[in-house]
C-alpha positions in Angstrom: 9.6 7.6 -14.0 10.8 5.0 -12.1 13.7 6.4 -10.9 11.6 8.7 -8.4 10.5 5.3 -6.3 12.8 5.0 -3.9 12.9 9.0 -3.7 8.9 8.9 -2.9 9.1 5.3 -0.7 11.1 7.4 1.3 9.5 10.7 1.5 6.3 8.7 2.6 8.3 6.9 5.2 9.6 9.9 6.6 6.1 11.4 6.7 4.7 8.1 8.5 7.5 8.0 11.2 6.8 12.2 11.3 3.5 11.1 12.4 4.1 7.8 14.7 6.1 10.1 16.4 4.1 13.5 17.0 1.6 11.2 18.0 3.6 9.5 20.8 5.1 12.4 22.1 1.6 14.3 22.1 -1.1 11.5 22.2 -3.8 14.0 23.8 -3.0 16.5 20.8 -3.2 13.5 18.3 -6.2 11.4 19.4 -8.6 13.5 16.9 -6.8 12.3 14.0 -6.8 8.1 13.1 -4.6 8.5 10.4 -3.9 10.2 7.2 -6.3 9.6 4.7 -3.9 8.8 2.2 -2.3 5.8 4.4 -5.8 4.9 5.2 -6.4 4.8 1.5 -3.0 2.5 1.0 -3.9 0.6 4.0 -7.2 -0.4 2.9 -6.3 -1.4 -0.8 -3.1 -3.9 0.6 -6.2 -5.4 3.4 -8.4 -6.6 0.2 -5.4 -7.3 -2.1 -4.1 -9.3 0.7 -7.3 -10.8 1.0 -8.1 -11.9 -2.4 -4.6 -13.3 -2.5 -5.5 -15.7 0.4 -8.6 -17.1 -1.1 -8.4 -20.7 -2.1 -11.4 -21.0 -4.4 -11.0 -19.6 -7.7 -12.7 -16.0 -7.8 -15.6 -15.7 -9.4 -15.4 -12.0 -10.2 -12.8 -10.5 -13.1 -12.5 -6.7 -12.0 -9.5 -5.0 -12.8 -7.6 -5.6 -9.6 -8.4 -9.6 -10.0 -6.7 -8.9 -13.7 -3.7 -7.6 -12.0 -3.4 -10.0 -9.3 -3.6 -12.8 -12.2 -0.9 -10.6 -13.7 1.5 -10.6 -10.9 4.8 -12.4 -10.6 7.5 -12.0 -8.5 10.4 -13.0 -11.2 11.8 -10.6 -13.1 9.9 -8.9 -16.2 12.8 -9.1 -19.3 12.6 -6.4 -21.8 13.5 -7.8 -25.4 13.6 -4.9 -27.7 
């Protein structure tokens, strides 16, 4: 359903600036928590894809996330039916 992605991209922002915020206004309240696991999740994933983006050498691995990164374009993906 792609329609829902900008729907969701924006619920999650909401939820992020939700937090940023509390956590500004109450930063002795907010100190126990890092961050949401979730985000940290997210976070974490973009760190090694950005990672194995920068690498010059060809990798030497094929996992599924190399597959994807091979994969990747940014032009548009035509649909000939």
């Amino acid at each position: 359903m792609p329609w829902l992605i900008p729907f969701l991209t924006q619920i999650i922002r909401l939820q992020m600036s939700i937090f940023m915020g509390l956590r500004s206004i109450a930063p002795r309240f907010m100190n126990h928590f890092e961050e949401l696991p979730g985000f940290w999740i997210i976070n974490q994933v973009q760190h090694v894809v950005n990672q194995r983006i920068a690498q010059t050498e060809p990798p030497n691995r094929i996992d599924l996330l190399q597959l994807m990164l091979d994969a990747a374009t940014s032009n548009q993906v035509k649909v000939c039916l």
